[in-house]
C-alpha angles and dihedrals in degrees: 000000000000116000100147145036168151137259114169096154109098109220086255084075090027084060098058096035090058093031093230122193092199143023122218129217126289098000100190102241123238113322134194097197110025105175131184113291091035119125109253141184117246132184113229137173115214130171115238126217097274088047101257113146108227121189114228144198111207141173120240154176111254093209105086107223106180117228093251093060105102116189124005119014114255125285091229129081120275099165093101136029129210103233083203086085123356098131098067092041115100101221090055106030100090099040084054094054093058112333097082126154152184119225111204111217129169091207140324145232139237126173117233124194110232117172097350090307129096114247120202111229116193109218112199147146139221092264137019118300128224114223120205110232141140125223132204137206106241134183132162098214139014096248094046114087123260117268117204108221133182139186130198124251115228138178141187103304119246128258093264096055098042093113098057097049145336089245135021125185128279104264106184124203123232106258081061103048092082088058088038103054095026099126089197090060109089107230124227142163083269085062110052085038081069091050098061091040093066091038100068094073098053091041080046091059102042121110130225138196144169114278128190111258111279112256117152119349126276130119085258078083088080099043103122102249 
């Protein structure tokens, strides 16, 4: 799982690496400790009136609630989505079919108990990752304003990160972000099964080390302890 992580890169960077044609409204700046419930840029394709197809950074919610919740959001996690079988779950079905998203991410955390403590590892790669992940348009009323939410993606890990967790997020690599985020491309488990395919060998080739424990946010946060 991901329930934690890093985003050093400002949107101005974000901007050239996703190749965005617009920028949405109060995009959170870089961040050390993000956690579930923070405000967080995501990367989304959308069709406009005339049919042109935009590419868009956006803040949201990393928390999934899915449209048909009314009132308060669910008491369960959303933060993360099994890949296994998000296409038959209810909270996830319909943002598979055409609400997909990437999540940018400079690294992430997971926590390993080592003498009885757990021990923050920070999990990264050389470049920005991608994240796999699908987003949603919540509110809990029909007079309250819409609030654009997201969740991560994430599979069985893969052999070189075993002994960190069971299961790390879907890092895609960027020959696969077009499919991914294309709204006019009907989603299915077939899909998000492709994903993760092409998602072993970048989470293959990531890199992990011991952190402090996160207290605060600075990029002191990543500083292998």
């Amino acid at each position: 799982m991901c329930g934690g992580y890093a985003l050093a890169e400002p949107t101005e960077v974000l901007e050239d690496v996703f190749n965005v044609d617009l920028v949405g409204e109060n995009l959170p700046g870089p961040s050390w400790n993000i956690r579930p419930t923070n405000q967080v840029p995501i990367v989304v394709d959308t069709v406009d009136a005339a049919g042109d197809q935009r590419r868009r950074l956006e803040s949201a919610r990393w928390s999934l609630i899915p449209s048909w919740v009314k009132g308060e959001p669910p008491k369960f996690s959303t933060f993360n989505a099994r890949s296994e079988d998000a296409a038959l779950k209810a909270s996830w079905r319909d943002a598979v079919k055409s609400k997909r998203c990437v999540v940018p991410a400079s690294g992430y955390y997971e926590w390993v108990i080592e003498d009885g403590v757990k021990v923050p590892h920070y999990i990264h790669a050389d470049e920005t990752l991608a994240f796999a992940g699908l987003y949603s348009w919540w509110r809990a009323a029909e007079t309250d304003p819409w609030m654009l939410t997201a969740t991560i993606l994430t599979m069985s890990t893969v052999p070189e990160l075993a002994d960190i967790h069971d299961r790390n997020p879907v890092p895609l690599p960027k020959d696969s972000w077009a499919t991914w985020l294309d709204p006019k491309e009907v989603g299915t488990q077939q899909l998000v099964d492709l994903a993760v395919a092409q998602a072993r060998p970048v989470a293959a080739g990531l890199s992990e080390y011991r952190v402090n424990p996160l207290k605060g946010n600075s990029p002191e946060l990543i500083s292998p302890a």
